[in-house]
N, C-alpha and C positions, 0 to 999 in steps of 0.2 A: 568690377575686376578689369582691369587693363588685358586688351586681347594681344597675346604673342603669338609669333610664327613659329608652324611644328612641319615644318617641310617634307613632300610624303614620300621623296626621293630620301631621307634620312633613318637608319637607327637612331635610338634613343639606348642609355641607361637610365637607371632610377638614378642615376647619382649626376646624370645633367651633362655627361658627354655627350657627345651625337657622332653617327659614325656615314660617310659617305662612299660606298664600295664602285669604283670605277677600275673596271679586271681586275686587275690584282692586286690595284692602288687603294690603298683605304686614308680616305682624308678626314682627320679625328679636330674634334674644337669645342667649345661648349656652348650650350644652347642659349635662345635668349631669355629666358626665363630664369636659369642662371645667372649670365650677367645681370641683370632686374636685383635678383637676389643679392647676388656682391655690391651693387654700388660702386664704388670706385676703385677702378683694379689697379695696383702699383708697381706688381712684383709677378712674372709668368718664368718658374723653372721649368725646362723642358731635357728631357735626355738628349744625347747626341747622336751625330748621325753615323750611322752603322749599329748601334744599339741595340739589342731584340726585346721588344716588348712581349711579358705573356697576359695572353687575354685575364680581366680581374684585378691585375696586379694595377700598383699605385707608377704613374711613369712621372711624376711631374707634380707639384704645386702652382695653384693662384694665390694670390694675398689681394685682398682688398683692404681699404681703412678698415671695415667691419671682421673679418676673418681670413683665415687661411685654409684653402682647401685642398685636399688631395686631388691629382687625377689619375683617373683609374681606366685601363685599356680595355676597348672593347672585343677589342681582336688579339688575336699574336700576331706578329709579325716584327720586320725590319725594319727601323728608319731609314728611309732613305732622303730625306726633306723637312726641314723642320722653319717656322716661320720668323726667320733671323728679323723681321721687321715690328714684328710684335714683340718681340722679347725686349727692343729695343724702346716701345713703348709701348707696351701692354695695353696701357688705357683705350687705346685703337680697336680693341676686343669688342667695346659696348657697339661699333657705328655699322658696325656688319659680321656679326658673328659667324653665321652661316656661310660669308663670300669671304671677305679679306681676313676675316679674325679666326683662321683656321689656325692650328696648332703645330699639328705634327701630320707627313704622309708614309705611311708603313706600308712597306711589298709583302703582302699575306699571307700567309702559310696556308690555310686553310678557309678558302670565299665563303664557306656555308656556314662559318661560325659568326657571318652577321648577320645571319635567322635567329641568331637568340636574344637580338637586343628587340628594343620594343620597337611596333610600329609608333608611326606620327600619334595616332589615334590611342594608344596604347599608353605612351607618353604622356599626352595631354590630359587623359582620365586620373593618371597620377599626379600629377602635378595642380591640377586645379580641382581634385578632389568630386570628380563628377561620378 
């Protein structure tokens, strides 16, 4: 099994977001275990900015050749940042997920609702079935 990075400064969902809480800044993008999964990514919609995302909810699709996927917020909150360089070329997603292939940055309603996503540890058991 090919070893990926689950960074432990990171949330995790089971659905392969990962959330990065800096004060009130939450930097949302998808994991690289995800990426792995998609193959090659063609197509990243992302909401706009001023937007409100509610945590759970779908804010965005990826498209890869193999599928189309939802993405789903781990937080609530605002857009205030969203990554105009990726949209522009998505496939940039795979070379650095976690630094440049970030997605969206939301001003948070509420810091403590990224205690419910999983830890790095937490993540990893799910995903590699440990």
């Amino acid at each position: 099994m090919s070893s990926f990075e689950y960074p432990q400064d990171l949330r995790y969902l089971d659905t392969h977001e990962y959330v990065r809480l800096d004060g009130e800044i939450a930097t949302i993008g998808i994991t690289e275990f995800a990426v792995d999964q998609l193959g090659d990514v063609v197509f990243l919609e992302l909401p706009d900015i001023g937007d409100l995302l509610t945590k759970g909810d779908t804010f965005g699709s990826i498209e890869s050749v193999k599928a189309v996927e939802d993405l789903n917020a781990p937080v609530t909150g605002t857009v205030v940042e969203r990554n105009e360089a990726l949209i522009e070329s998505p496939e940039a997603v795979a070379d650095d997920p976690y630094g440049e292939g970030w997605f969206l940055k939301l001003r948070v309603n509420d810091p403590d609702e990224v205690n419910d996503a999983l830890t790095a540890d937490e993540y990893r058991a799910a995903v590699e079935g440990d």
